[in-house]
C-alpha angles and dihedrals in degrees: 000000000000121000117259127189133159125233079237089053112088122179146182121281086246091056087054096044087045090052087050092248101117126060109188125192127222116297101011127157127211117169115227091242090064120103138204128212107195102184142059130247072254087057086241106149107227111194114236117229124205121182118209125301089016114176124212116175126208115279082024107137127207129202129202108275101035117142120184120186120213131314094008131139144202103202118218107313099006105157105206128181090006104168117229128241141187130013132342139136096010091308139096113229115211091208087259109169123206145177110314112197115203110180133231117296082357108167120220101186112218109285099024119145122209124170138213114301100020121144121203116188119229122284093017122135122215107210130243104288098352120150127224115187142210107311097359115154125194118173134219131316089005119151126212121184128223119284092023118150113199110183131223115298101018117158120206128187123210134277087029125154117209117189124228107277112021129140111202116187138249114288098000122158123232121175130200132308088002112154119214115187126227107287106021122162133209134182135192110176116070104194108037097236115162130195094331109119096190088065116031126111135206106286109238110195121190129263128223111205123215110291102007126145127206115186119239118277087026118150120211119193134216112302096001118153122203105196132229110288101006128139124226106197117223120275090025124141102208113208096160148053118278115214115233115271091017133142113224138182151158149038089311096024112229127195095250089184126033082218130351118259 
């Protein structure tokens, strides 16, 4: 008989390693009080990986198609892989899950939330409650802060510090080594248009180019690039380019200096 589970459905870590959809490394430590859910909202079984020395804390809970490399951990209620459904940035999700890559020694502090088809790069830590979602890829020894929302799409280099409460936008772009402070702000839809067809425009998120640094409650607008080794100051709404190694400030923000001493 094939197996058949619901996305509803959630089980122990032994039922899913009795139905042959959980391969565990050496050393690894799952609390009783995690649960797995092996399907999509399509009923298709996704396998769960765990590397050596794995950590899953209790609340946690697994989706089909997780893969965690060695040494990493899901604190208490950590949601991970979780497919999406429903509507969101001009398309209709089916609830479709998908491989979900959490690097080695990888941290998932305790409330995090990561959808389906999210990469994390080794030695990164996911802050307390913040949310990944679908297709989201973050590099290695990058640090996120707690409540963080990074939207679908997202790309982020290594070696990348995110500030507590910041939303960045669908599809934004944020090199290496780039520092964003606590509250920062991005846009990428510059008229506001929501679910009419006849109206909408390409969205156009921001990029944050290697090295730069954007000071916290700074809001940046719709196709804005902050170039490599610029300085936002704090406060700032950012509705033009900043050229690489500026300094830049204000409501309006201005360049200050053509290029930092």
């Amino acid at each position: 008989m094939p197996l058949k589970f619901t996305m509803a459905e959630r089980i122990s870590a032994a039922d899913l390693s009795a139905a042959g959809l959980l391969e565990c490394g050496p050393g690894c430590v799952i609390d009783a009080g995690a649960v797995f859910v092996p399907a999509d909202a399509l009923g298709t079984l996704r396998p769960v990986r765990l590397g050596a020395r794995c950590v899953i804390a209790s609340g946690a809970v697994v989706h089909g198609g997780v893969v965690l490399h060695d040494e990493a951990q899901a604190e208490e209620h950590v949601v991970v892989g979780k497919p999406e459904h429903g509507y969101a940035v001009r398309n209709v999700y089916p609830g479709a899950g998908a491989v979900t890559e959490i690097g080695a020694r990888v941290v998932l502090r305790a409330g995090a939330i990561v959808y389906a088809g999210v990469a994390i790069g080794e030695d990164t830590t996911i802050g307390h409650h913040t949310l990944l979602r679908t297709d989201v890829t973050i590099g290695a020894d990058c640090q996120l802060g707690h409540h963080l929302t990074v939207e679908r799409g997202t790309r982020i280099g290594c070696g990348v510090r995110c500030s507590p409460g910041s939303h960045i936008t669908a599809n934004t772009l944020i090199e290496d080594r780039a520092f964003l402070g606590a509250g920062v702000r991005t846009i990428n839809d510059r008229e506001l248009i929501w679910r009419n067809p006849d109206r909408e425009t390409a969205l156009c998120p921001p990029t944050f180019r290697a090295g730069c640094k954007v000071g916290s409650g700074a809001t940046i607008l719709a196709g804005v690039t902050i170039g490599a080794g610029a300085l936002v100051g704090a406060g700032s709404v950012v509705t033009r380019d900043v050229p690489p190694d500026a300094v830049a400030y204000g409501v309006p923000a201005r360049v200050r200096e053509a290029v930092r001493s």
